[in-house]
N, C-alpha and C positions, 0 to 999 in steps of 0.2 A: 490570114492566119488559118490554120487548121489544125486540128486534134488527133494525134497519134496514141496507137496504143503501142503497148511494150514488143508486138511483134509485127509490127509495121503500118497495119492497116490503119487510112486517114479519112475521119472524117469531116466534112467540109462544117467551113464555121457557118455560124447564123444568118442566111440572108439578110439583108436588109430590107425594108419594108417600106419600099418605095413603087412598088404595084399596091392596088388595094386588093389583100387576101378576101380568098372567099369560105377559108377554115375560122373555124372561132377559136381562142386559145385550146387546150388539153388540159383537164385535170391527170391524165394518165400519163402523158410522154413530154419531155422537155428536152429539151437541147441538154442542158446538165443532166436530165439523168440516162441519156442515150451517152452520150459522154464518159461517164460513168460506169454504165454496162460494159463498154466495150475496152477501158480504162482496167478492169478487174477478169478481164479472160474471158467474157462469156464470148460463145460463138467460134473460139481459137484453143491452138493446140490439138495435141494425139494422146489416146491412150487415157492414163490418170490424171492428164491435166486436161484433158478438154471438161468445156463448160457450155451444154447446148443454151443456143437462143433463148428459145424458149422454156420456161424450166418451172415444175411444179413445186407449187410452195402447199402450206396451210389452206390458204386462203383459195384456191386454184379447186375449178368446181366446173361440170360441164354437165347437163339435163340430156346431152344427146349423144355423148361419146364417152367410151370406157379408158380410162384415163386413171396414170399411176406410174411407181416406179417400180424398176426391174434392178434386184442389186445384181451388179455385175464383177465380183469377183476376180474374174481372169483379166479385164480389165483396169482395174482397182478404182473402179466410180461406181452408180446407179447410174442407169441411165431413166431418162422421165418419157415417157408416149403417151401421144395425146388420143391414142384409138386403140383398140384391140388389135388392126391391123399393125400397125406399126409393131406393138410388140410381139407380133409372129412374126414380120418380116427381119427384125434384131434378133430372135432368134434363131431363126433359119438361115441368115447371114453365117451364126456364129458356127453354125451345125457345120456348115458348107466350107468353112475353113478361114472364112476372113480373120486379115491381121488387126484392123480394126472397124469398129461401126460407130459410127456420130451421129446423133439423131436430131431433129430440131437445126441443122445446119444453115447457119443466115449465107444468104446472097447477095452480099453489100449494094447497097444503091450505086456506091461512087467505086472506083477501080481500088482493087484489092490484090493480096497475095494469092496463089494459089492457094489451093487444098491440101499439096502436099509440101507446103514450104514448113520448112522446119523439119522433117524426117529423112534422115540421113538414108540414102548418099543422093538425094532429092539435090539438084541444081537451081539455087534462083531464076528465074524468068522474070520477064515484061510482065508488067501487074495486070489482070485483068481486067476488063472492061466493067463497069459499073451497069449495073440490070438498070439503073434508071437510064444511062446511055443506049443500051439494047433496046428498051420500050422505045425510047424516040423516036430510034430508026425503022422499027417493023411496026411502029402507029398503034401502040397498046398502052393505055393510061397504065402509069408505075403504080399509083398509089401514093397517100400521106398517111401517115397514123391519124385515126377522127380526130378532127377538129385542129389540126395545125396543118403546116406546110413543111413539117419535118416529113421527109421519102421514107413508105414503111421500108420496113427490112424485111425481105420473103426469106424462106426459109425451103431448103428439101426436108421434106420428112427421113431420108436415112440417107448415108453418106457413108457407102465402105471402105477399106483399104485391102488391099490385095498383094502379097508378096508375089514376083515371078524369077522366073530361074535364074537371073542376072542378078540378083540380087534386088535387084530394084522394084517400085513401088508402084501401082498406078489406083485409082477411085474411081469408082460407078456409082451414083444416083439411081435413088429407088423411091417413086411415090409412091405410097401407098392410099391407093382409091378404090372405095367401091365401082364396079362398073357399072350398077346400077345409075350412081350419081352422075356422072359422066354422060350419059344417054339422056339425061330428065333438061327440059325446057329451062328451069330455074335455075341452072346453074353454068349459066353463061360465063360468069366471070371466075368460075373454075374452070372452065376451060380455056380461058384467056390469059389467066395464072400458070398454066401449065403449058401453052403456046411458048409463054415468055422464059420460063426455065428452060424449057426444051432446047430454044434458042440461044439462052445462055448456055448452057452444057453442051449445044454441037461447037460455038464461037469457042470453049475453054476447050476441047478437046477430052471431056467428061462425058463417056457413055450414057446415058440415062434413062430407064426403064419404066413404066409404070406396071406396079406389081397389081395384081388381085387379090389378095389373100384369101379372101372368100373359096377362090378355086382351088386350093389345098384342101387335100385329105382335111376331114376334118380331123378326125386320131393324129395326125400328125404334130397338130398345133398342139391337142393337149397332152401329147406324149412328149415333146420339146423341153415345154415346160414344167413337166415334171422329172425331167431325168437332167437337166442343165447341171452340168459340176457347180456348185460352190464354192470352188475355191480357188486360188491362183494359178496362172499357168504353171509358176515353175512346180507346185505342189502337185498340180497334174502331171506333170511330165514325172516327177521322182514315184510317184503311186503306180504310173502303168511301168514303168524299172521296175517293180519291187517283186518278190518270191511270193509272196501271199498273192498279190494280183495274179500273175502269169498262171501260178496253180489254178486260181479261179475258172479264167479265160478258158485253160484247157481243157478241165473237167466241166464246163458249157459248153464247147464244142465237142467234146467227145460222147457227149450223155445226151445230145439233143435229139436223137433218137429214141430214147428210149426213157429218160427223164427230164419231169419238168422243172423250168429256172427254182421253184420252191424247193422241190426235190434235191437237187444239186444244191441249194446254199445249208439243207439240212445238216448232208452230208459233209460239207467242207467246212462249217461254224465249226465242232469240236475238234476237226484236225486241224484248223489255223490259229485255235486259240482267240478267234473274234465273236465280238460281242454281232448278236444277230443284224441289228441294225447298221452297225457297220459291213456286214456282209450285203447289204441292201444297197450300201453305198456304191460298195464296189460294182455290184451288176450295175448298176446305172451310168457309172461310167463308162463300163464295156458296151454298152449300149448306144451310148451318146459318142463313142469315138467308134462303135462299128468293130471293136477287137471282137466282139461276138455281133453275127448276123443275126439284125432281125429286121422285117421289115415295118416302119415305123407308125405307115399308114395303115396298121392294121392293130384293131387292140392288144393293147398290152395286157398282158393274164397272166400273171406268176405263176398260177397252178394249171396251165395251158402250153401245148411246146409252144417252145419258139420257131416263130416263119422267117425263112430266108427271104430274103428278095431287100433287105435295107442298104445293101452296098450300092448294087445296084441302081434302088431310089435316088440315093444321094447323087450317083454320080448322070441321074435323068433330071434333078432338079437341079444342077449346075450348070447345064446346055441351058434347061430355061428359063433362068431367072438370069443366068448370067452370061447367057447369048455367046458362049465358049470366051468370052473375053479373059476370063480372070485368069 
């Protein structure tokens, strides 16, 4: 027998226990409640329904990594990251134009659907190979969860979706590691974890990257994060339509010469009728979608011109992060 979830993926029933284990039972992980997890969507789905693996609750605490949720709006979830990098690398995903990003993405032990099963006009395929069946072959212990002989589930740290001009769909894999960590004696078994994705992702036919984020501007990351829209795509799309934006946009490029972004929202607050703060909003969207250049990795200063060079960036951190694939 084996346990299926609502969009296919099966996981195998309970060994029986006729070797003598050398795990102790789990207070953490059970057959039920792995069962369970993947019974209720975690790890599956695009968009509003995805539910990562791994996922921050209350109780969810780390002494060595910055760790939290990012609402995400144009998606209609939060998404949860388990480092600081990760949440610059989701957001620079999103800068860059991805359709969607999933983060915490499990890599079933036993053979699975694709990544992009279920998103239309995605075709079924041959279920993929189970990462615990790839360790076998290239001689890399899979893992249990401590203390059972239940197969952990690995996980990519981000997982994107890319529309291309056919309409159709493809995903790249992104770790997100220090390259310090990478290099250090002690972490052997990350890089043995990341041999064994790497090889799952060439067998699936999934590009796979390992990001640095550390090597980003740093203004980058925290100009991202403070300009990200708030709100859904389609309410983005209908704001950069509208006659109050476009006036915006125009009188910042035309004034960027001669006045700064403060200066231009002084002047446009009374003849649009907007509350200042919402004039604030506006520029950030033009910023965050590039309708006005600036370049990112360089501070941001209201009371400062604006620097060209952001189209640009965007379209030098698309070669590398995304190795021209997307």
């Amino acid at each position: 027998m084996t346990t299926s979830d609502r969009s296919g993926h099966a996981a195998p029933a309970k060994p029986t226990r006729s070797r003598k284990s050398r795990f102790a039972p789990s207070r953490c992980m059970t057959w039920q409640k792995l069962t369970s997890l993947i019974s209720q969507g975690y790890g599956q789905g695009h968009q509003s329904l995805y539910k990562p693996w791994l996922h921050i609750t209350k109780r969810t605490s780390s002494p060595i990594s910055n760790i939290g949720l990012l609402p995400a709006p144009d998606l209609g979830r939060t998404h949860h990251y388990l480092s600081a990098a990760e949440k610059t690398t989701i957001l620079l995903l999103k800068w860059l134009g991805a359709h969607d990003v999933r983060e915490q993405y499990p890599v079933w032990p036993w053979a699975h659907l694709h990544p992009l099963h279920g998103i239309p006009p995605y075709r079924s395929q041959p279920k993929l190979p189970g990462l615990e069946d790839v360790a076998n072959r290239i001689g890399i212990e899979h893992g249990r969860f401590i203390g059972t002989t239940i197969p952990y589930v690995a996980t990519l740290d981000v997982l994107s979706t890319w529309s291309q001009d056919d309409g159709s769909y493809r995903v790249i894999a992104h770790e997100c590691k220090p390259e310090s960590l990478l290099s250090e004696a002690p972490n052997h078994r990350m890089r043995e974890r990341l041999q064994l994705t790497g090889r799952y992702c060439a067998e699936a036919g999934i590009p796979r990257f390992i990001f640095h984020a550390e090597h980003l501007p740093a203004n980058l990351a925290v100009n991202l994060d403070a300009i990200v829209p708030r709100i859904s795509r389609p309410q983005l799309a209908a704001l950069r339509a509208s006659p109050d934006y476009k006036k915006l946009v125009d009188s910042l490029e035309r004034c960027r010469a001669t006045h700064t972004p403060a200066e231009v929202l002084d002047m446009m607050t009374p003849r649009l009728g907007l509350r200042q703060i919402g004039m604030r909003s506006l520029l950030h969207i033009a910023l965050w979608c590039q309708d006005v250049d600036h370049d990112l990795s360089q501070p941001l200063e209201l009371h400062a011109p604006l620097i060209p060079g952001g189209r640009q960036l965007r379209l030098s951190l698309q070669r590398q992060v995304l190795g021209g694939l997307a």
